[in-house]
Structures are given as C-alpha cells and as structure tokens.
C-alpha positions in Angstrom: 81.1 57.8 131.4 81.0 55.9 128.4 84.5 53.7 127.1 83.9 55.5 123.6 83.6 59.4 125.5 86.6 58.7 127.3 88.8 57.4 124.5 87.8 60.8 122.4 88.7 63.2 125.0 92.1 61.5 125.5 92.5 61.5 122.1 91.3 65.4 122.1 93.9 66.2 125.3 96.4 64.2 123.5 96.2 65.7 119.9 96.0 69.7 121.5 99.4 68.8 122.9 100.8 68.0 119.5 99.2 71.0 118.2 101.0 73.1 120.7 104.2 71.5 120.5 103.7 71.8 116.6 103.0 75.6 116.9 106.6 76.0 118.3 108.4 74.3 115.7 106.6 75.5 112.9 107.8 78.9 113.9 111.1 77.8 113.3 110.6 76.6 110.2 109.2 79.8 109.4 112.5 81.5 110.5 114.5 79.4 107.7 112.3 80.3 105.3 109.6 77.8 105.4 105.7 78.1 105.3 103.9 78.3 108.3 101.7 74.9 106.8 105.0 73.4 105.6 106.2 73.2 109.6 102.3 72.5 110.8 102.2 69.5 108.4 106.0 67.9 109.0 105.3 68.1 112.8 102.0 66.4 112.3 103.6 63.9 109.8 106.8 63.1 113.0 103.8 62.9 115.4 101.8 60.2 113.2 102.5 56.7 113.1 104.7 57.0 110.1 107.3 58.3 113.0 106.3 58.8 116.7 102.9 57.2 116.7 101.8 59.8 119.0 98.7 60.1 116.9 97.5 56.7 115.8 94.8 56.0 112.6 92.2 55.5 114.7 92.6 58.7 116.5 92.9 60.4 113.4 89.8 58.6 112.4 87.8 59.7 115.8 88.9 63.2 115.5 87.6 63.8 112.1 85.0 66.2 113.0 88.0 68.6 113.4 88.7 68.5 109.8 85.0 69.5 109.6 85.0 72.3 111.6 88.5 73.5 110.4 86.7 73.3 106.8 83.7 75.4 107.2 86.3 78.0 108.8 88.5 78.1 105.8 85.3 78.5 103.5 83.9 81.8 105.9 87.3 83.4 105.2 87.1 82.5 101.6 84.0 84.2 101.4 84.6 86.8 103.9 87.1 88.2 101.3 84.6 88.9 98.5 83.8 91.9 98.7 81.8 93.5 95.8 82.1 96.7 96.5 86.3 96.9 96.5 86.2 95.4 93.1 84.0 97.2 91.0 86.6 98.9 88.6 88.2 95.6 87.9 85.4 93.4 87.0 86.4 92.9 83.7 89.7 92.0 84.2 88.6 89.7 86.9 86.1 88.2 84.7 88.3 87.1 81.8 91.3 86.1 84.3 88.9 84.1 86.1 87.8 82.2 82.6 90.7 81.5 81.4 92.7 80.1 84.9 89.0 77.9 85.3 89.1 76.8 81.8 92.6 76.6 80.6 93.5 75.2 83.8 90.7 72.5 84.5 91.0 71.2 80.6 95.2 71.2 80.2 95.3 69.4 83.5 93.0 66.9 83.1 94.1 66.1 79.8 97.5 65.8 80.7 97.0 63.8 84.0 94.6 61.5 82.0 97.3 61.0 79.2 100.0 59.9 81.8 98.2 58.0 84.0 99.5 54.9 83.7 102.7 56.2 84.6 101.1 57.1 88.3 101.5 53.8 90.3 98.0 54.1 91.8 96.1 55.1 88.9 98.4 52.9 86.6 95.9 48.9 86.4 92.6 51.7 86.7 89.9 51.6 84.3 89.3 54.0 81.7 86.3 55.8 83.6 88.1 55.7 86.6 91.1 57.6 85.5 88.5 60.0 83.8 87.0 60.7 87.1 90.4 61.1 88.8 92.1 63.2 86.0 89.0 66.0 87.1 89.4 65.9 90.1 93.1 66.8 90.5 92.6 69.4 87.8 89.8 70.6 89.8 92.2 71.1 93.0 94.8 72.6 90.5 92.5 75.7 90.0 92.2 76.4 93.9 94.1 78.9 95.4 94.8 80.9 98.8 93.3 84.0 100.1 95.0 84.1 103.4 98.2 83.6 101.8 97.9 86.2 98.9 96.2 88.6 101.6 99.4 88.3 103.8 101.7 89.1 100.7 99.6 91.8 99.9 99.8 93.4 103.3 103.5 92.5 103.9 104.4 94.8 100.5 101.3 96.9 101.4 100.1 96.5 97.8 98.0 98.3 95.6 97.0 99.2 92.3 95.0 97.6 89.3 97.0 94.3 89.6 96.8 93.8 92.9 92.8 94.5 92.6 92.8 91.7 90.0 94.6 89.4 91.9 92.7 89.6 95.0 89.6 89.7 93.2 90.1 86.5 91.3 91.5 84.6 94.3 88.6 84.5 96.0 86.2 84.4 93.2 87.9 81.4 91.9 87.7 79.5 95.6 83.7 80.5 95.4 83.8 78.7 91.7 86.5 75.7 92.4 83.8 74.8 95.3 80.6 74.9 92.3 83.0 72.9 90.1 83.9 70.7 92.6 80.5 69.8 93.9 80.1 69.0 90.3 83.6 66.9 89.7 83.1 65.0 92.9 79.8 63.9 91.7 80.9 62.9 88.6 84.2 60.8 89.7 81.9 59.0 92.2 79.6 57.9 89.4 82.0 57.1 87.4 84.4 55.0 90.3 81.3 53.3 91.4 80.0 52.5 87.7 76.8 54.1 88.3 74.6 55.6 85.6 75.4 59.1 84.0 72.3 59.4 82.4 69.7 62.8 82.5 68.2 61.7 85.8 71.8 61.9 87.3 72.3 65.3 86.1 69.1 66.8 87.3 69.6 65.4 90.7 72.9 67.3 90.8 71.2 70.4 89.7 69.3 70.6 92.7 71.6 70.1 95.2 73.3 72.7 94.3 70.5 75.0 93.5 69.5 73.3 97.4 73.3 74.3 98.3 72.9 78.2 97.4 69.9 78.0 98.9 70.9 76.7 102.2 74.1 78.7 102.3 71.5 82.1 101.9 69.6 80.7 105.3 73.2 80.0 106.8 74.5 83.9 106.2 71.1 85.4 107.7 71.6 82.9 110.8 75.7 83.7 111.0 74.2 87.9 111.7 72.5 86.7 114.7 75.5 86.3 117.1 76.1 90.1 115.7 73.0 91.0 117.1 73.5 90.5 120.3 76.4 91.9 123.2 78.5 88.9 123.7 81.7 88.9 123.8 84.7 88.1 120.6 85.0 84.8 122.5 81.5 83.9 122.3 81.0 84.9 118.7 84.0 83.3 117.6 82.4 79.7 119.4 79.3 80.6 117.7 80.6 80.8 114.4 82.2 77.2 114.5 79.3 75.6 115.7 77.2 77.4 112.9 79.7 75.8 110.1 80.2 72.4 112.4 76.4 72.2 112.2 76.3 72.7 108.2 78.8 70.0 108.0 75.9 67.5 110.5 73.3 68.2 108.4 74.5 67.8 105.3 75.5 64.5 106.5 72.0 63.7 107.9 70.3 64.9 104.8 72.5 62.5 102.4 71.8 59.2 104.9 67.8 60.1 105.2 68.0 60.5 101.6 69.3 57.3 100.7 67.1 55.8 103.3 63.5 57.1 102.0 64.8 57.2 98.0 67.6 54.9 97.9 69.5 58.0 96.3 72.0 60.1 98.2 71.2 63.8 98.1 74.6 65.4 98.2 74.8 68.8 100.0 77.6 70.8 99.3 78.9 72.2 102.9 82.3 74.0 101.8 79.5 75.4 99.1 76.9 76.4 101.8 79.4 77.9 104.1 81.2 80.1 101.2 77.4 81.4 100.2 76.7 82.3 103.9 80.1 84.7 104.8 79.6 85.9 101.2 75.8 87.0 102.1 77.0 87.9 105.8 80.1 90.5 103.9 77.8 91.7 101.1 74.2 92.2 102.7 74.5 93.0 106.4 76.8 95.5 108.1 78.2 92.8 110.5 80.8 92.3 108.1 83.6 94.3 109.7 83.5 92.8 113.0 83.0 89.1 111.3 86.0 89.2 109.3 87.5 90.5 113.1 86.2 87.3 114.8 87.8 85.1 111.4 90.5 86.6 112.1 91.1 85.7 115.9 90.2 82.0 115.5 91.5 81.4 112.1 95.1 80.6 113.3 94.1 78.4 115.9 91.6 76.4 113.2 94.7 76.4 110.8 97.3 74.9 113.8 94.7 72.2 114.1 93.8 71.4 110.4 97.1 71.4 109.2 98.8 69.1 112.1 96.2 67.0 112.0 96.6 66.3 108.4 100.4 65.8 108.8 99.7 62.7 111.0 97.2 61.4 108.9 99.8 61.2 106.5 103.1 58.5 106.0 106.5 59.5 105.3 107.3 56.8 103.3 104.5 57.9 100.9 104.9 61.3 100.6 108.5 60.6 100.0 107.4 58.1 97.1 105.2 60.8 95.2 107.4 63.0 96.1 108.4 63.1 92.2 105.0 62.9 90.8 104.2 66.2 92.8 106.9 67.4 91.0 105.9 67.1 87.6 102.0 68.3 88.9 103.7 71.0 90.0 105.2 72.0 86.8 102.3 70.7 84.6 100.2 73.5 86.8 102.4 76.3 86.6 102.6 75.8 82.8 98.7 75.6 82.7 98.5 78.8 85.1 100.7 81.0 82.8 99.0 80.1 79.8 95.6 81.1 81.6 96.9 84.3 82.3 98.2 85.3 79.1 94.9 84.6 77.8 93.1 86.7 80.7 95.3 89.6 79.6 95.1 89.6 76.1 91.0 89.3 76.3 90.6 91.8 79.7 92.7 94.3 76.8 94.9 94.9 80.4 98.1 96.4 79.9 100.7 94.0 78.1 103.3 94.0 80.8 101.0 92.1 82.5 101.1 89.3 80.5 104.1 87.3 81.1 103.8 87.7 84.5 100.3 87.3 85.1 100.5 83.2 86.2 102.8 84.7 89.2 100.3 85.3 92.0 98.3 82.1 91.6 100.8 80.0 93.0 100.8 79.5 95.8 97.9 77.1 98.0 97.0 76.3 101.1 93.6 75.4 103.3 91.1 75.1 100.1 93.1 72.9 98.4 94.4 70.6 101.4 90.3 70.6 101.8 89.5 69.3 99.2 91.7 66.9 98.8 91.3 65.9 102.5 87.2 64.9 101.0 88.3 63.2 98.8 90.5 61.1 100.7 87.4 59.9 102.8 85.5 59.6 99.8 87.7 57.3 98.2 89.7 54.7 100.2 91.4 52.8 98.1 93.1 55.3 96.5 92.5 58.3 98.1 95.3 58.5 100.7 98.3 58.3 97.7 95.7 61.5 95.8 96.0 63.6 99.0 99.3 62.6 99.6 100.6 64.2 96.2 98.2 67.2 96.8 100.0 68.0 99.5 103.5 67.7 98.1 102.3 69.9 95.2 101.0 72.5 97.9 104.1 72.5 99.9 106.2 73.0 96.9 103.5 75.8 96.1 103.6 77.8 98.9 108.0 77.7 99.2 107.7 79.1 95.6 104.3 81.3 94.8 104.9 84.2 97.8 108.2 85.3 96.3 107.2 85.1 92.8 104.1 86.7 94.1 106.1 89.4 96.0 108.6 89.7 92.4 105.6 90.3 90.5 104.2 93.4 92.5 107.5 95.0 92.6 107.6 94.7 88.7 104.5 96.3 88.1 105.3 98.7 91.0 102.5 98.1 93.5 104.1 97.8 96.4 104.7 100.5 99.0 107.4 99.5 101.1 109.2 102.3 103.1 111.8 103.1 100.5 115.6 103.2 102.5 117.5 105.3 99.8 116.9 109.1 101.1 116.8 110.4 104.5 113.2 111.7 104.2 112.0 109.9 101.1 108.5 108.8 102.1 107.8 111.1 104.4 106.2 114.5 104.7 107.7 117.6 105.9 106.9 120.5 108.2 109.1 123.9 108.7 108.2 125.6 112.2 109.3 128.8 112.3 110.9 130.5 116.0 113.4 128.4 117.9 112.0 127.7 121.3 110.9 124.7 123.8 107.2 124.6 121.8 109.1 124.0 118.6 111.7 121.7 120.0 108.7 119.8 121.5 106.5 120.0 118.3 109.5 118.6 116.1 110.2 115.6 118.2 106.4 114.9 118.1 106.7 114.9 114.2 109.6 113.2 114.1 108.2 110.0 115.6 105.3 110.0 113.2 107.8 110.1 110.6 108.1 113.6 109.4 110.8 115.2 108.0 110.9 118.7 110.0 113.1 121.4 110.3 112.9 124.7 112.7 114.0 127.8 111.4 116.0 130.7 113.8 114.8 134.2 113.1 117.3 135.7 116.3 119.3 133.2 118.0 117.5 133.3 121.3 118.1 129.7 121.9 121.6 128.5 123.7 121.6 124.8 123.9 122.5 122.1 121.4 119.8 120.4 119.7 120.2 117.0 118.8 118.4 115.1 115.1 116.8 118.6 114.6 117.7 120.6 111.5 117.9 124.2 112.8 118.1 127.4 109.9 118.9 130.9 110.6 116.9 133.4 108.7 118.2 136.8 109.1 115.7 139.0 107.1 111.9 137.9 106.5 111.5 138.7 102.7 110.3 136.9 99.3 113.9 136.4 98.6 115.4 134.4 101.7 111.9 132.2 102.3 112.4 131.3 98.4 115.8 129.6 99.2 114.2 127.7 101.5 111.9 125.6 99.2 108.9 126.3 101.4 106.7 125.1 98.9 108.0 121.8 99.4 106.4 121.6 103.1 102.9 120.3 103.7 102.7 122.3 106.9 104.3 125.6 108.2 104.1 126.5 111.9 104.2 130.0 112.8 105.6 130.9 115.9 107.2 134.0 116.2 105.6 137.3 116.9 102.0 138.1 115.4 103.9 140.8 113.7 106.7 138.4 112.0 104.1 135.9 111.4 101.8 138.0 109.8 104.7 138.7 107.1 105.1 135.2 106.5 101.7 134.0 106.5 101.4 137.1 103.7 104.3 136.1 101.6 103.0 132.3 101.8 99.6 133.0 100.7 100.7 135.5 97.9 104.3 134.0 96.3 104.0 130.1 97.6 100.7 128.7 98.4 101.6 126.0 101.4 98.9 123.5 101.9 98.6 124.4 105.5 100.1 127.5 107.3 99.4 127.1 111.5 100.1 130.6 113.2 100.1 130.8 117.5 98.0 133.9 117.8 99.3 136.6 120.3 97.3 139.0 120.3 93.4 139.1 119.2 92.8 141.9 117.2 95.3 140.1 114.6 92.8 137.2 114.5 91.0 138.4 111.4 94.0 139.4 109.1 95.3 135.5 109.5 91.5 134.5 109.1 91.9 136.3 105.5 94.4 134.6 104.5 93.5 130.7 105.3 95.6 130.0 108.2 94.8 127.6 110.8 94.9 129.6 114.2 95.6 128.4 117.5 94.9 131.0 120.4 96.5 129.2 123.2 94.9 130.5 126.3 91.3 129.9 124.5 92.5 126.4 123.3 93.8 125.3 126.8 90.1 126.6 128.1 88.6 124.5 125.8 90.6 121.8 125.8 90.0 121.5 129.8 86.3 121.9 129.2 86.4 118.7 126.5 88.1 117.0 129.2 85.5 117.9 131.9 82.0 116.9 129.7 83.6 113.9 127.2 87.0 112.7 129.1 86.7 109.4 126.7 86.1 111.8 123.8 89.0 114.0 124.2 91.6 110.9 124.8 90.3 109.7 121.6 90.7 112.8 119.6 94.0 113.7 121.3 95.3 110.0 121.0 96.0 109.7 124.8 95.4 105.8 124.3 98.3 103.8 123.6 99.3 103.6 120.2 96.3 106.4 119.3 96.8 108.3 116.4 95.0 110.5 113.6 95.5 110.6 109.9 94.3 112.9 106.9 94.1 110.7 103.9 92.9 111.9 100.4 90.5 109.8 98.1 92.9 108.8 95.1 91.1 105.1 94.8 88.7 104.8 92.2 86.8 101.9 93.6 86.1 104.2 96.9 84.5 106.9 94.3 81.0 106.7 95.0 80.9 104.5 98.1 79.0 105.3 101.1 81.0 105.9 104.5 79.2 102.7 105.7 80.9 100.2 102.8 84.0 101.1 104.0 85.9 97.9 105.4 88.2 100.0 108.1 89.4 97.8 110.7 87.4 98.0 113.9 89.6 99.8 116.0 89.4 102.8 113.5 86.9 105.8 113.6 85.9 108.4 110.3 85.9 111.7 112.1 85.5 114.2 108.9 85.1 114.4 105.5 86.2 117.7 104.0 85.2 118.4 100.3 86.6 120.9 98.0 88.0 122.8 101.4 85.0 122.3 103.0 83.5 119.8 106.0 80.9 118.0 105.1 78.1 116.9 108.0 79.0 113.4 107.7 77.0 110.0 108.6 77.3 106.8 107.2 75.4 107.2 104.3 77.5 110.1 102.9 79.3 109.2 99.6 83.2 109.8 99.3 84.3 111.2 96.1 87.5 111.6 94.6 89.7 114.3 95.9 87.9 114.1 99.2 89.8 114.7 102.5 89.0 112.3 105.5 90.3 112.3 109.0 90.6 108.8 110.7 91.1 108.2 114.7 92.8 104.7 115.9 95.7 102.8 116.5 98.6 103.5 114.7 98.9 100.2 113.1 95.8 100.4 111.5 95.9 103.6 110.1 99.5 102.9 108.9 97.8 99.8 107.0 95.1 102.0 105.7 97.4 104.8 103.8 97.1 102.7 100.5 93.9 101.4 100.6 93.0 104.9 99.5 95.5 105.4 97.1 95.3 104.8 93.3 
C-alpha cells in the first residue's frame, strides 16, 4: 500500500476519534447553554495543535476533502428548504425583506469595514484594492444565515403565522443569493488581490460561469432523483448523495485546472452554487422531495460533527483569542446593519408596523453557510486568510449564543408560537362528555386522557360502586333542556352516548335541536332505532356489527387494520382542519408531511371527498392523517393560520 494511502487513513481513523469524543462534549456544552457548533468547534480547536496536537496542519491539510463534502451537504439542506409552494402568500414580504437585508447589509458593511481597516492588524499595511476586495467579502458573509438553526427554533416553539412564513422564507432565499453574490465577490477580491485586470472581458467570463453554474446545478438535481428511483436502502441513498455533491466539488476543480491549462484563464465553477440549484430542482420539480429532505436529515448531523470539529483544529487559540475583539465590533456593526434592513423590508412589504422594530431579530444567528464560506476563502487566500476565518468564526459563535433567544423573544411577541400553555388544567386541549358510567366509559376516558383530552363522564343512576381516580364524574338526575344546559355541552367537541337507546335518543334530540355539538357518537342497542339517530347526524356504532367487521379487516388487510387502529407503537390518527392559506389550493401531492405520515380523508363541507393525490385542499377542509404520534403532533400548526 502506498506511504501516502496509509498516512490518510491514519489520519481518517485518527480524526473520527476526535469527532466522537467531540460529539460527547459538545453535548455538554449544550446543557449549559451553549451551541451545539460552539462545543464541536472548541473541541476541535483543544484537539489542534494550538493545544493537544492530536490533529496536526498537515492532517488538516490531507483531510480537506471533508470540508468538501461537508459543504455540498450544507448547500442540499439549504436548498432542500425552499419550498415554493409553502410560501406563496408571503412573497412580497419575502421579496422586500430579502432586498433590503442583501442591500443594506452588503453596502453598510463594506463600507464600514473598508473605513476601519487599518485598525484590523491584518488588513492594516494592505493596499487600497486589497482592502476593497476584503471589505466585500466579509460583508458578503455578513448577509448569510442558518436554516437549520432557524428551522430548529421554529419547531422547538412550533411556530406559525405570517412572520414566521417570512422568516423562513427569506432564510433560505437569502443562502440561495449570498452563494450568487459570493461567486461574484470571490471573483472580484481575487482580481483585485492578485492585481489582475477588471476590465469587460473579466466580467463576461464571470457571467458565464455562473450562467454554466445554474446550468450544471439543473443536471446535478435530475441526477440527485436517480437514487429515488431505485429500492435501496436510507443508508445507500444517504452514501449516494455525498458522493453526488463530493463529485461536484472534483469537477469543478478539474474544470478550473483544464481551463487554465488550454486558455491560460481559470473557469471558476461555483459548487456551493451548483449544489443549492440541484436540491432546489430535486424539492420543487420531482416528488422525491419528501424522502430527500428524510435522507438530509439522517446524515446531516454526522456531516455537521465532522465539519465543525474539523474546523476547530484548523484553527489557533491564540488567534481566535486576539480577534476575539474585532469579532466583537463585526458583530455589532452586523446587527446594526440587520435591523436597519428590516425596518426597511417592513415599511416597503406595507407589513404590519409591529414588525418593524423587531424584524432584525431572527437573522442572527449563523452557522454552516457562513463557516463555509469563510472556510473557501481561507484556502483561497493564505496569507491572510486564516486571521479572516478566524474572526468569522468568533462572530458566528457570538451569533448563535445570541440570535436563537432573540429569535425565540421575537415569535412570542408577535404571538406565533404554540407552546402547550401551563396556566389552566385543560387549556389547550379538547374535550369530550361520555354519557353512562360504566367500564366502556372508564376505558374510553383514560384513552382520551392520554391523547390529551379534557373528558368528563356523566352518571345518569349511580350503578357504578368503585372509586374512580383523574376522572371527573357528574350526576344527572333528569334528562331535560334544563339540566344538559348547566352542563355547557356546547363546549365539547365530542359527546358519547352510552346509555339506553331510549335515553340516548333524548339526548341526541336535545343536542341536535337546543346545542348543535360537533360530533354526537351513540352505542346502538337495538336496530330499529338505527334510523331516528341516522336523522339526526350522529355517528353510530353497533357493536356486535363493528366487532364482525372489525375481525373481518383483520382477516383480509392485518397491516391495514394495525394502521388504521394505531396498533403500531406510537400510532395515532388526527382530524385537522385547513386554516393555512398557503395550503388553499394545493394539491394532496405538494404536501411536505413527514414520511411516516399517511392522508386517509378529505371531508368537504360535511362530506368525503374520493381522494388521490391530485385533489386540491381548500379552506375549511377536514383531513384525517395516520402515523406516529410525533409527527402528527408536529403537524397540528402547519395547518393552522
């Protein structure tokens, strides 16, 4: 085996054992508090040779291609998340928030930083172009921000509402343009740094890679489907997807040297552009994009372990501590640029005024496309670059301690978050009154109970001796107008009848006629009373007919009926009514439900509708969903308003 081959696998063995060990203690950090990254990055940092040595320069150096890989990740997951579909009714708020972050932003910054530069030690004996081309590109970076980490915000407040549309939306829309702006910065410093001409020519040629970019990153999302096509496993997928973006990264790289071999020009791909195009194609224009954004999701965290750790140890204490102040005053000089971007995105979007002081809040924080970018330019510019990534990534740590609880302030303000509220017994939840005290209801309540209803059972004769614990048990004497009035009945989203077909006859009646509960479910006795409850809307169980039919779903679909009846672990159903205004018009298909999550019905002004994947919800519409409790539980206010 060759000396070279060798050294790289120790290397390899050597730096997963860091990124292990690093795992472990980043979880503590993330127990006081701290980042996930922050912990990832310090561990990598004690591991380097600023502390430990564990990792040396030139294994850094050798295991580059990691930072390539982890790269082309971070760019499907950036495009993964824009989703046209989900942000429809916020386009023009998106639009002008975008502007003015991009524009505000990239000007103030590089104004600023160009201003001041000679109070930066490394920028301080530069020439003129130079700290032109430098000023861009850290205004570039300043504009970048974090899906993953404003998606996890979001689902940890389980957000929703116009705000929370906006932000998401111009998150990722602004990682899809800080890439376009970059390709252009980068180009620009480096002709500038290495005093090369500016002229026409130059900007033609830079034209054309990215017009070559877009149109390389289209080829890359019809190739990312074809994994989709076939029946290998999440594993294999997940392997393929890496190599895909590893391989976008090798032949940009090839392109640029053969270029500059045949022309004596390079001809400078774009591969965080190419790989952003092809998960945005792959979401968009196939219907692989559910069980994509599954497969991102399962080797995301592992990419992340290794990206950030490995950055850590390409980095030295004693530097980070030196710009530790510069970062500082970035940090600032970005937040002031960031709030004046979103006043301006309010103000023109005409969005509601409460947003505006507030509206810098979510875009914070930062994390992989930043570090990214920075990391490129670190390898693209030697001399200086380390002490430029260095300060990038004291600015994002201070970023991400700051932006998620601002982020999190900010959605409570504009009251967008849905956490369970703690200040009422049954706030938040639904209710259910079963009528007729017996081991049915006692069973039925507990069952509700867990799925967090608020129930109570009501005693029409006292036939039941024993003490019933967490249950709130009535007695109704008389069945009249008068006595169900007292007990706010109209209040319940479901009423059980289970007393005689007689007594629940007079209920049912007085329901239909006085109160008008959503849904009234009556245990038929006998048959011939099946009719009279048919008249008046109630959902009827006859349970000698039911238990036939259930055995006989049981016999012909066994997998169909545990579905249905959520005899998996963790199985559950859920009703949900169309209150989003971005699902109006959608077709079942668009839906992004997780995977583990099945439509079963759509029901329509009271009535089901023969449902396929090209059926369009509307508002007001009714629709049943099958899977695992955590999902559904996540999918409640994706619906919502």
């Amino acid at each position: 085996m060759d000396i070279d081959i060798k050294l790289l696998i120790t290397f390899i063995i050597g730096f997963l054992i860091v990124a292990i060990a690093a795992n472990q203690i980043a979880k503590v950090f993330q127990k006081i508090k701290f980042p996930l990254i922050t912990g990832l990055i310090i561990t990598g940092i004690i591991a380097g040779s600023s502390v430990l040595n564990f990792i040396s320069p030139v294994a850094v150096k050798k295991l580059n291609f990691l930072n390539d890989i982890a790269l082309a990740i971070i760019a499907f997951s950036a495009g993964s998340e824009l989703y046209l579909n989900e942000l429809r009714s916020r386009i023009k708020s998106i639009k002008w928030m975008v502007i003015g972050q991009l524009v505000i932003t990239f000007v103030m910054s590089a104004t600023v930083i160009f201003f001041i530069a000679d109070q930066i030690p490394f920028m301080a004996n530069l020439p003129a172009t130079h700290k032109f081309g430098i000023s861009i590109l850290f205004a570039t970076i300043f504009i970048a921000r974090s899906p993953s980490s404003a998606i996890a915000v979001i689902n940890e407040m389980r957000a929703n509402g116009p705000f929370t549309k906006t932000v998401m939306g111009v998150t990722v829309v602004k990682d899809v343009l800080v890439i376009i702006l970059f390709a252009i910065s980068l180009s620009i410093a480096k002709a500038l740094i290495n005093d090369e001409a500016t002229d026409f020519l130059f900007f033609i040629i830079l034209f054309f890679e990215l017009i070559a970019s877009f149109g390389i990153g289209f080829l890359v999302g019809k190739i990312l489907q074809l994994p989709f096509l076939t029946k290998m496993d999440k594993q294999l997928k997940g392997i393929s997807i890496i190599l895909i973006g590893y391989s976008v990264y090798l032949f940009s790289d090839y392109i640029r040297f053969k270029a500059f071999d045949v022309f004596q020009h390079e001809f400078i791909l774009e591969p965080l552009l190419i790989c952003i195009i092809g998960s945005f194609v792959l979401t968009n224009y196939s219907k692989h994009r559910i069980e994509f954004g599954k497969v991102l999701q399962e080797i995301s965290p592992i990419i992340y372990i290794i990206f950030f750790t490995l950055t850590g140890a390409s980095l030295s204490m004693q530097t980070l501590m030196s710009v530790f102040g510069i970062a500082v005053g970035f940090f600032f000089l970005r937040l002031i640029t960031i709030f004046f971007g979103g006043i301006f995105g309010v103000f023109a979007a005409k969005d509601f005024k409460k947003y505006a002081l507030i509206a810098w809040m979510p875009y914070l924080t930062q994390a992989g496309v930043a570090l990214g970018l920075a990391t490129i330019i670190s390898n693209e510019f030697p001399v200086w670059g380390h002490e430029f990534e260095t300060i990038v990534i004291a600015i994002i740590v201070i970023n991400q301690l700051i932006g998620p609880p601002l982020f999190k302030w900010s959605l409570n303000y504009v009251k967008e978050s849905h956490l369970r509220a703690k200040t009422s017994k049954f706030e938040g939840k639904q209710n259910a009154v079963i009528f007729g005290l017996e081991n049915q209801a006692i069973a039925l309540a507990k069952q509700l109970q867990k799925n967090n209803w608020g129930v109570r059972i009501i005693d029409t004769d006292k036939n039941y001796a024993h003490e019933i614990k967490d249950v709130e048990i009535l007695e109704l004497k008389n069945i009249n107008y008068k006595n169900l009035k007292q007990l706010e009945l109209e209040k319940a989203e479901a009423i059980i009848l289970l007393l005689s077909d007689e007594d629940n006859y007079k209920i049912a009646e007085l329901l239909y006629e006085k109160i008008g509960t959503k849904d009234v479910i009556v245990r038929l006795n006998n048959r011939d009373y099946f009719e009279k409850f048919h008249k008046l809307g109630a959902l009827i169980i006859e349970p000698a007919t039911a238990m036939v039919s259930l055995l006989d779903h049981f016999v012909r679909s066994p997998n169909a009926a545990s579905l249905l009846l959520g005899m998996d672990e963790d199985q559950d159903t859920l009703d949900v009514e169309i209150r989003n205004k971005d699902i109006h018009g959608m077709r079942l298909r668009e839906l992004r439900l997780p995977s583990d999550v099945l439509v079963l019905s759509v029901k329509r002004k009271g009535q089901l509708l023969v449902s396929h994947g090209y059926t369009r919800l509307r508002l007001g519409d009714i629709i049943t969903l099958v899977g695992a409790g955590s999902s559904l539980e996540e999918l409640k206010f994706k619906f919502d308003t």
